[in-house]
C-alpha positions in Angstrom: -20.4 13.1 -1.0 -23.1 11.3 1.4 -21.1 9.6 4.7 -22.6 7.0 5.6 -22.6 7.3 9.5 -21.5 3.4 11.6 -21.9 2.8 15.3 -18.7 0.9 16.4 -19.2 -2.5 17.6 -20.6 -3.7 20.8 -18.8 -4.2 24.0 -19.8 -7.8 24.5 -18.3 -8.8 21.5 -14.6 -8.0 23.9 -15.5 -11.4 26.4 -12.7 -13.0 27.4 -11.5 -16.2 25.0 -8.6 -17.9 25.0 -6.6 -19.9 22.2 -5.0 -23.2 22.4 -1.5 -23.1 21.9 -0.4 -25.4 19.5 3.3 -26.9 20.8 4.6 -27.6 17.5 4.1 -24.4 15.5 7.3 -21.7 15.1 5.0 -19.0 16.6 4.4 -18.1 20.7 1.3 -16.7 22.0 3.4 -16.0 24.7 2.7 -12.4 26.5 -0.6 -11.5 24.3 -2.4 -8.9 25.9 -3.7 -11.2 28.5 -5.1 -13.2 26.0 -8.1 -11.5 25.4 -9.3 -11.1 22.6 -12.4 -12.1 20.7 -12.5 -13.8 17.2 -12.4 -11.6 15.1 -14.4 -10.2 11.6 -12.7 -11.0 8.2 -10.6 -8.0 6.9 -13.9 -6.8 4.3 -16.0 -4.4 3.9 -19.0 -5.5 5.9 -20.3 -3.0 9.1 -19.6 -5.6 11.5 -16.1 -5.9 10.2 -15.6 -2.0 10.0 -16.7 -1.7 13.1 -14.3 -4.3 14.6 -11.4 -3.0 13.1 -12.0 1.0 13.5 -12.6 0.2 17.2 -9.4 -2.3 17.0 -7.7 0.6 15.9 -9.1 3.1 18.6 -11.1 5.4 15.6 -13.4 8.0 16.8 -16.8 8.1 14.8 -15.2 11.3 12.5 -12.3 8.9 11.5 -14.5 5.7 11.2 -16.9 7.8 8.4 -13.2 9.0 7.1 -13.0 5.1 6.2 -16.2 4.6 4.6 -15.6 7.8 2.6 -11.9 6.5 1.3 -13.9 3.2 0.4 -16.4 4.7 -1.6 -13.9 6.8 -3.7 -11.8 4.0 -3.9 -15.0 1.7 -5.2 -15.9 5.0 -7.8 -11.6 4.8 -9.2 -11.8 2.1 -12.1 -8.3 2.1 -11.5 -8.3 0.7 -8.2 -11.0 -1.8 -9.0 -8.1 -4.8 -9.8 -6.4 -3.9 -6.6 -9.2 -4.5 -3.8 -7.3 -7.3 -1.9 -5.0 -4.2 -0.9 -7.9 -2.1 0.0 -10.0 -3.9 3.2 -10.9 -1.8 6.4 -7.6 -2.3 8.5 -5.2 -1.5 5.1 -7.0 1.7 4.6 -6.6 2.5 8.4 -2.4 2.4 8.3 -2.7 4.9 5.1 -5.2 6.9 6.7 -3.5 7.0 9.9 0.1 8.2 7.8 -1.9 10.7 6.3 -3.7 12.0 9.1 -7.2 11.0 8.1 -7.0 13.7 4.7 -9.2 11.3 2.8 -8.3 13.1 -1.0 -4.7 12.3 0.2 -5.0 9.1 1.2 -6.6 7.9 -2.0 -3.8 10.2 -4.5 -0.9 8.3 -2.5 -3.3 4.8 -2.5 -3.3 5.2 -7.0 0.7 5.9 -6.4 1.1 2.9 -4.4 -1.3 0.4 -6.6 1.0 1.7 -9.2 4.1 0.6 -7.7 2.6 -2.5 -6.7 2.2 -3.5 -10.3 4.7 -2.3 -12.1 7.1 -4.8 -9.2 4.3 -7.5 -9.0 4.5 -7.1 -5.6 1.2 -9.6 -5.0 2.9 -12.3 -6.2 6.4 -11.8 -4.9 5.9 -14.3 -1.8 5.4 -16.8 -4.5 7.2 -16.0 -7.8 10.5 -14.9 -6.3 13.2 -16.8 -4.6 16.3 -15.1 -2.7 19.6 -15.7 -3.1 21.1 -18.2 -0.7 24.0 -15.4 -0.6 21.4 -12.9 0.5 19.2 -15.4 3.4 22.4 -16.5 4.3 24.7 -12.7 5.3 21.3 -10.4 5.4 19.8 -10.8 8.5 15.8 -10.2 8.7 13.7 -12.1 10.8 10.3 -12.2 13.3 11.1 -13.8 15.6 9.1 -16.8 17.5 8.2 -14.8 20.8 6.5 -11.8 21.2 6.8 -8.5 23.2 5.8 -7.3 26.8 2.3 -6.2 24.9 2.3 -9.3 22.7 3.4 -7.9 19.3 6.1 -9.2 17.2 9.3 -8.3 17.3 11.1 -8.1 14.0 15.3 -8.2 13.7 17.5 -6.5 12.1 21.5 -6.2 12.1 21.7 -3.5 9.2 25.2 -2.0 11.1 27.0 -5.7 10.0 24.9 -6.0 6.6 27.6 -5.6 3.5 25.6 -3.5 1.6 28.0 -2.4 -0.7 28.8 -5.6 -1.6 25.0 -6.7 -2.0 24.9 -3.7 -4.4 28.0 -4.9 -6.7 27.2 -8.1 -6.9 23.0 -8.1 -7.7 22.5 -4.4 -9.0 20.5 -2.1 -7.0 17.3 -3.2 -9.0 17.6 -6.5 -8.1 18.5 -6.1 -4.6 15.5 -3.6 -4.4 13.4 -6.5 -5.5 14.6 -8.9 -2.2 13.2 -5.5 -0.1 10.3 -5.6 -1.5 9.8 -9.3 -0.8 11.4 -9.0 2.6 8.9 -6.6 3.8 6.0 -8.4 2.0 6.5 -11.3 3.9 6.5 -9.4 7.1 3.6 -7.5 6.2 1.1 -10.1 4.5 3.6 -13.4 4.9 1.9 -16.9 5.6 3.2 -16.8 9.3 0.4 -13.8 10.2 -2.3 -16.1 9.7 -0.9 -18.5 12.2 -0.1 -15.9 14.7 -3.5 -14.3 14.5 -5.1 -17.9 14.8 -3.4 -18.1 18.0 -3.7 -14.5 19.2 -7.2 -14.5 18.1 -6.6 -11.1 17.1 -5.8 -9.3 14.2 -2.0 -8.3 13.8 -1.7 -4.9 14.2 1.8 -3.6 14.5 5.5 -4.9 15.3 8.5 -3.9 16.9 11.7 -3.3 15.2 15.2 -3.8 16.5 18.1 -2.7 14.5 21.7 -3.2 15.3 24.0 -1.1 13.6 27.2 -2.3 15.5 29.9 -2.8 12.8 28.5 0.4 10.8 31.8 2.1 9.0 32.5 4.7 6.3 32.8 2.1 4.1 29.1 1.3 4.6 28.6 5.4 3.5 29.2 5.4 0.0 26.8 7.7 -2.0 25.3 4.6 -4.0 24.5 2.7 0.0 22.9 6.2 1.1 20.6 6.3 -2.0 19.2 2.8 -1.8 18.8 3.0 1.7 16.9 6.0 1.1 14.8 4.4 -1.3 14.0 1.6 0.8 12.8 3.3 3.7 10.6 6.0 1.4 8.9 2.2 0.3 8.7 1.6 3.8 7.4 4.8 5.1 4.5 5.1 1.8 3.9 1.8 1.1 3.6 -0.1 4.4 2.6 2.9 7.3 2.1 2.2 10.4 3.3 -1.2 10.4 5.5 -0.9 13.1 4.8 0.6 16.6 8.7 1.3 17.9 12.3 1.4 16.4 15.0 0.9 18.6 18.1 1.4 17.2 20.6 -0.6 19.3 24.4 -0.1 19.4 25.0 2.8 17.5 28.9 3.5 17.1 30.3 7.0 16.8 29.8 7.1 13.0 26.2 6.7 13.5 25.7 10.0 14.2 27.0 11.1 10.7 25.3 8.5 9.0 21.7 9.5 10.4 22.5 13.4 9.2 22.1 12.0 5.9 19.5 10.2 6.1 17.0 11.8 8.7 15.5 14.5 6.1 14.0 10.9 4.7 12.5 9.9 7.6 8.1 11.4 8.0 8.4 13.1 11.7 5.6 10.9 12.7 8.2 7.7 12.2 10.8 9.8 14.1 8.7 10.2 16.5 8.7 6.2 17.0 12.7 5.6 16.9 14.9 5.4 20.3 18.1 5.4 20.0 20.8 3.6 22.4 24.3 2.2 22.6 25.9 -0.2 24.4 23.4 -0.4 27.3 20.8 -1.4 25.1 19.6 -4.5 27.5 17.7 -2.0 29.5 16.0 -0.3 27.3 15.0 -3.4 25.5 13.7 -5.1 28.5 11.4 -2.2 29.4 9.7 -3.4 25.9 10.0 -7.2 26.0 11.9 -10.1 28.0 15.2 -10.7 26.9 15.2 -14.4 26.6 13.2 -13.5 23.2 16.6 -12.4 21.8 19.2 -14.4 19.7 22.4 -14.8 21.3 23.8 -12.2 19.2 21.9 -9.5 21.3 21.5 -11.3 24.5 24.3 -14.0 25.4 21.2 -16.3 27.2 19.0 -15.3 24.6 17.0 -18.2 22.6 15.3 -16.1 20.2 14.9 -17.8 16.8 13.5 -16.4 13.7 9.3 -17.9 12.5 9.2 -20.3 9.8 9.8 -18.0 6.1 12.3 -16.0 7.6 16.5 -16.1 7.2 17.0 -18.1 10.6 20.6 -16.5 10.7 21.4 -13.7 13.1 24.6 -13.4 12.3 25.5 -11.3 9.1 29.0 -10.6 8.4 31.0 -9.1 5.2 31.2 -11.3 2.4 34.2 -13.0 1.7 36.5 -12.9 -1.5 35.0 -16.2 -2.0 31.7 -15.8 -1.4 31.9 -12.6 -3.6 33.4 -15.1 -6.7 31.2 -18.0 -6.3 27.9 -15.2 -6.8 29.3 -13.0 -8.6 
């Protein structure tokens, strides 16, 4: 198959602009990269807007013509045709990128995907589904309103105070699967991207993930927890790659170590290769990656971190109550 061969985009398209900030929104440019950063193409197929985003994405010429080969396959698949809103330059890039540029593969996983996307109706989710107040309430999950050291956004999680089990018994894991699925779709494509991209003037290219397991116990270990976290991060790994640039697991109790054994073979070595793993002096390593004012008070005691507009504005988790338990079961 014919390649069709793209110069990347020109330097002087990379002059220095700079966004107003707008005092009222949920979202701080605070910490952007300097700032500088061009508007930027529409996420479509267009050589300007290729161009933008392989360079974006650092793409040397062999993996730019990678892309336009995965594009014309994918415009040759009938069944791909209905799905095209999930197939622009910088989505193909984070598949292409998980599977190392091996364009056959990246378009056999792409069909798998698409797949899974319809049979869960995961385009509409942001708008067809609403959480439990149960769920937004004791399951924490948020971006929060200020960015890292490199101006990224820095997504929260508390899974080690999370009552899984509980989640589990009271929903069904289909139903509770359903909640991940909107969870990371409104991370990934939520309404808040567009405003923090309007701000950056950039495109958003990759977060940062915290994840607190402090108050992690046996309990939390039960075969039926293990297998549904273990589907939720194979969705995560093969349906959104490369979303995320670092996971830092913060403090890890003892047990941890027996709870990653069975889980690790899940993990793709290339996400591994992301995680960093601390204890109780988690503040330093944190700070090395962002200020720690950022932080809700759960992680930092003179932290002000709050959570973007869409997201459970709760930090705090817990196990559910006898009561709680009753009044949704």
């Amino acid at each position: 198959m014919g390649v069709r061969t793209r110069t990347l985009f020109n330097s002087t398209m990379l002059e220095e602009q700079r966004g107003a900030n707008n005092a009222s929104s949920s979202i701080s440019t605070a910490g952007i990269s300097g700032s500088s950063f061009p508007p930027f193409p529409p996420d479509e197929w267009s050589t300007t807007s290729v161009d933008y985003y392989g360079k974006y994405w650092d793409l040397n010429s062999e993996q730019l013509n990678s892309l336009w080969e995965l594009h014309q396959c994918i415009e040759k698949d009938f069944s791909m045709e209905q799905h095209s809103s999930q197939c622009t330059p910088s989505k193909l890039i984070r598949f292409l990128l998980f599977h190392k540029f091996d364009v056959k593969k990246t378009q056999q996983e792409l069909r798998k995907v698409m797949d899974w996307r319809e049979q869960y109706q995961v385009d509409r989710i942001i708008e067809t589904y609403t959480p439990p107040q149960i769920i937004t309430d004791k399951y924490v999950g948020a971006i929060l309103q200020e960015n890292d050291r490199t101006g990224d956004p820095v997504f929260i999680s508390r899974t080690g105070c999370t009552d899984m089990p509980a989640f589990l018994d009271m929903f069904g894991s289909d139903a509770f699967y359903k909640y991940e699925i909107y969870k990371r779709e409104s991370a990934a494509c939520g309404p808040w991207i567009q405003e923090w991209e309007a701000k950056a003037k950039r495109p958003m290219r990759q977060i940062i993930i915290i994840d607190d397991f402090r108050g992690l116990s046996r309990r939390m270990l039960s075969s039926d927890v293990i297998s549904f976290f273990s589907k939720v991060m194979k969705m995560d790994q093969f349906c959104y790659p490369n979303c995320c640039k670092k996971i830092i697991v913060v403090r890890a109790p003892v047990i941890f170590r027996f709870a990653w054994s069975l889980v690790k073979l899940v993990f793709d070595p290339s996400v591994v290769d992301k995680m960093e793993f601390c204890g109780s002096d988690y503040l330093g390593t944190l700070e090395k990656y962002m200020e720690l004012h950022i932080l809700p008070t759960c992680f930092y005691e003179k932290g002000r971190g709050r959570a973007v507009d869409g997201f459970p504005q709760s930090f705090e988790g817990g196990r559910l109550s006898n009561e709680e338990k009753r009044l949704n079961s």
